[in-house]
C-alpha positions, 0 to 999 in steps of 0.5 A: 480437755478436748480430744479436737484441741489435741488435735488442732494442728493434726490431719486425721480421720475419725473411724468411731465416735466423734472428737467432741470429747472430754478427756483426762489424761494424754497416755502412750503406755497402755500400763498408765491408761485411767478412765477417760484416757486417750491412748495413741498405739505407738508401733513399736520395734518390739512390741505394737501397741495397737495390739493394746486397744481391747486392754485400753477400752477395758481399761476405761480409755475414751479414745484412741489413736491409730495408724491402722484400719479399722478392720486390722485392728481386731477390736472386741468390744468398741463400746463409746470408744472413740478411735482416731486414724493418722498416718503416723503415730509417733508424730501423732504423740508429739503433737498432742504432747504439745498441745497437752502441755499448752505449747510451751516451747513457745514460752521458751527460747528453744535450742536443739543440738545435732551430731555425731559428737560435742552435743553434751559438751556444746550443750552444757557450754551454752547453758553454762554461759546463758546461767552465767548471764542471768538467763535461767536455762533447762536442759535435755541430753545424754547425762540428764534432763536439769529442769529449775534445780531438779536434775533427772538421770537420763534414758535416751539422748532424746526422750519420748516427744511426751516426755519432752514437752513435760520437760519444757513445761517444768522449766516454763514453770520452773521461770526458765527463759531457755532450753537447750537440748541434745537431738539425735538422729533417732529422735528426729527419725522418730518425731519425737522434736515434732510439734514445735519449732526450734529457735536454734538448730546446731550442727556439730559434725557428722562421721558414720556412726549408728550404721545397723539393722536397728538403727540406720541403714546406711550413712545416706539415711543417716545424714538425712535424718540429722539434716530434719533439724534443719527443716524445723528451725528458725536458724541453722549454726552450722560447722563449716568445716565438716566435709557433709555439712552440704550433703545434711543440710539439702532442703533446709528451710532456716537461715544458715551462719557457720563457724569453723577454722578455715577462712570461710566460717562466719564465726571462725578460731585462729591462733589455735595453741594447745597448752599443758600446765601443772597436770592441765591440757587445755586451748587457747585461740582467738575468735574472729568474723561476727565476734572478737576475741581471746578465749582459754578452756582447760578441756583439751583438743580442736574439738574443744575448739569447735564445741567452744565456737558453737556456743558462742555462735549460739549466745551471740544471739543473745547479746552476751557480754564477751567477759561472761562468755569469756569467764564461763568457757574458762570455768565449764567441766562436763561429767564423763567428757575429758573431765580432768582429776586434779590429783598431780600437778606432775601427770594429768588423769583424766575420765571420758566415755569414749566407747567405742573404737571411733570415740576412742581414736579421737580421744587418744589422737587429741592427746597425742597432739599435747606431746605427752610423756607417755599415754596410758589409756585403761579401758574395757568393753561391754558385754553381750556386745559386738566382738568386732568393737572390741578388737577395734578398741583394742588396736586403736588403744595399742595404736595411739597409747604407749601402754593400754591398761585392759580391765572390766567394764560393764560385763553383764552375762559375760566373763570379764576375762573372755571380754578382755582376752577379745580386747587382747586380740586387738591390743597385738595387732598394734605395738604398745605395751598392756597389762591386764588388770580385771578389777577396775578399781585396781586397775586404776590404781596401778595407773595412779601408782605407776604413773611417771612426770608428764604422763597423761592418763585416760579412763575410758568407757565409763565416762558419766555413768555410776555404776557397773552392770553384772549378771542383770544387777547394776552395782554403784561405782562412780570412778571419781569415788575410785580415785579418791579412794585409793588416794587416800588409801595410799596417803594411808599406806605412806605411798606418794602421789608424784 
């Protein structure tokens, strides 16, 4: 391949060498550059790697793409090297990612999610309903990427721009039709969904979230960040309900349609029931404006309500038959978002990721909705963390749940039992009862074992993820594994499960 068609669709300025040029391989970590490589010199927030460039050149690499001078980059030995300047790198890799990979975005029907929550949730009810229609359809989150029948364990919410475009050639030559994908506000800030065109852009809500010195430095910059979706999208499907959906989409270059509960959404839920039944909380509403008609989902909560709206926004374009949607909204379950564990018909159990205090507020708030007979939320902190979350989840817990269970989560360099005395703190600014058990798995059983009729019980923190992380190691556990070890166990010990 030609360095000049990596670049085809780049401004740049050539410092050495000319770009008439065979190259082997595209390459951003300096470990994987081979003979006749091109290198782009990511500037990182930890290391730089045009620190990189006399390693690369020795290393064999043909080229590389700067974002400095020539004078600042200290370079040994230039040799035939060719060393090409742009004004971002970053962008610089999604672009010739894209070409690398001959552009195959453009072979798909390209769906990218924003917000502060509901992405996974929306982004597997979509390709739910497109599979169930016969539309083969990849996906990029949170949990994992799915490409054909290969699911891959996620990194980041949004991968490196490279990563990306391979992803979306494995699914062109795996025969999807489709890609949907989560986009975070990190990865629009970092280009890493530049070089291609969405033909979707979602949004699904924006609270502030994300605020620090390694992330973004106020809400303002935050919401631009989520609103540069919307500069590099067809169509924009937008909450209208959200009160700085406006303020996120100033500048937006697509065509807009909304959806919402109040009257002024072009897609809009009516008749909201939340409904409970033999241990399952769930939703029933009725979709009007450019669709309609009746939909049922056994996930609990007006989140699910807007989750839901948001993919029928989508496949509308699509021109799904309604039973298809109908049917599949009825049947999808996400791993590790309100995933209930059918083990009672008397009390519902219930796995979430909610982790911190902003999640965890909307998860218990949403159950409380349901009028539960008690709600019992078991939950943990991470360590090597902000202590200020942990008093912050620890009230809210009080707050909401009639009784908080305290244990571990991912302790790392931490005692358990210094994390739980920080979550304590919490717990007593507010009125509900606690208990504090250091073994999870015991934890959980002691909810198991101690819950009542019409009880629903949270697990939060751990959510989709499989194991917990000690000292530096990361040790299997998988909380569904949890409970169907100690039902069994139980069932072995004569002990009933209401």
């Amino acid at each position: 391949m030609k360095l000049r068609s990596l670049l085809e669709k780049m401004e740049y300025s050539l410092l050495h060498g000319k770009d008439d040029i065979d190259i082997t391989t595209l390459v951003y970590d300096s470990r994987k550059v081979v003979e006749g490589s091109v290198f782009v010199c990511i500037s990182g927030t930890v290391r730089d790697a045009h620190d990189f460039i006399n390693e690369v050149i020795n290393m064999g690499a043909r080229a590389v793409i700067v974002e400095k001078d020539m004078a600042a980059l200290n370079i040994n030995n230039i040799n035939n090297t060719t060393v090409v300047k742009v004004s971002d790198t970053r962008a610089a890799l999604a672009y010739m990612s894209a070409a690398y990979f001959d552009y195959p975005a453009d072979k798909l029907k390209t769906i990218g999610i924003t917000g502060t929550k509901g992405k996974t949730t929306t982004a597997y009810m979509v390709r739910s309903i497109l599979e169930s229609s016969g539309i083969k359809t990849g996906l990029i989150g949170t949990i994992e990427a799915i490409v054909g029948d290969t699911k891959i364990p996620a990194n980041n919410t949004t991968p490196e721009s490279y990563v990306i475009q391979e992803y979306f050639k494995n699914m062109v030559d795996a025969g999807c039709q489709c890609a949907v994908m989560e986009v975070s506000s990190q990865g629009l800030m970092m280009h890493r969904v530049d070089g291609f065109t969405f033909d979707f852009g979602i949004f699904t809500n924006i609270e502030p979230d994300h605020i620090s010195p390694t992330e973004h430095k106020d809400f303002e910059e935050y919401m631009a960040c989520k609103g540069l979706l919307f500069k590099k999208c067809k169509v924009g499907i937008v909450n209208a309900d959200d009160t700085h959906v406006w303020n996120v989409m100033k500048g937006h270059t697509c065509k807009l349609e909304t959806y919402g509960i109040s009257e002024k959404a072009d897609l809009r839920a009516v008749n909201v029931d939340l409904h409970s039944s033999m241990g399952i909380l769930g939703v029933k509403y009725r979709v009007e404006g450019l669709m309609n008609f009746d939909v049922v989902i056994d996930i609990p909560g007006k989140f699910s309500v807007y989750n839901s709206l948001t993919a029928i926004a989508i496949c509308r374009h699509f021109n799904i038959p309604v039973e298809i949607i109908q049917k599949s909204l009825s049947e999808v379950k996400v791993k590790g978002r309100v995933e209930l564990v059918n083990i009672s018909k008397s009390f519902t159990l219930m796995i979430d990721y909610a982790h911190n205090a902003m999640s965890l507020e909307s998860l218990l708030s949403t159950i409380k909705e349901y009028n539960p007979e008690r709600l019992v939320c078991l939950f943990g902190c991470g360590g090597n963390r902000s202590k200020l979350r942990r008093y912050e989840m620890g009230e809210i817990s009080s707050k909401y749940a009639d009784l908080t269970v305290v244990t571990s989560d991912n302790p790392r360099f931490e005692a358990p039992e210094e994390i739980i005395k920080d979550i304590i703190i919490g717990v007593k600014k507010a009125a509900g009862n606690y208990i504090e058990i250091i073994d999870r798995k015991e934890a959980i059983r002691y909810c198991i074992q101690h819950a009542k009729p019409g009880d629903v019980i949270v697990l939060a923190g751990k959510g989709h993820e499989d194991y917990q992380e000690i000292k530096g190691q990361k040790y299997h556990m998988d909380e569904r594994e949890l409970i169907r070890d100690i039902v069994n166990e139980m069932k072995e010990e004569g002990i009933s499960i209401i």
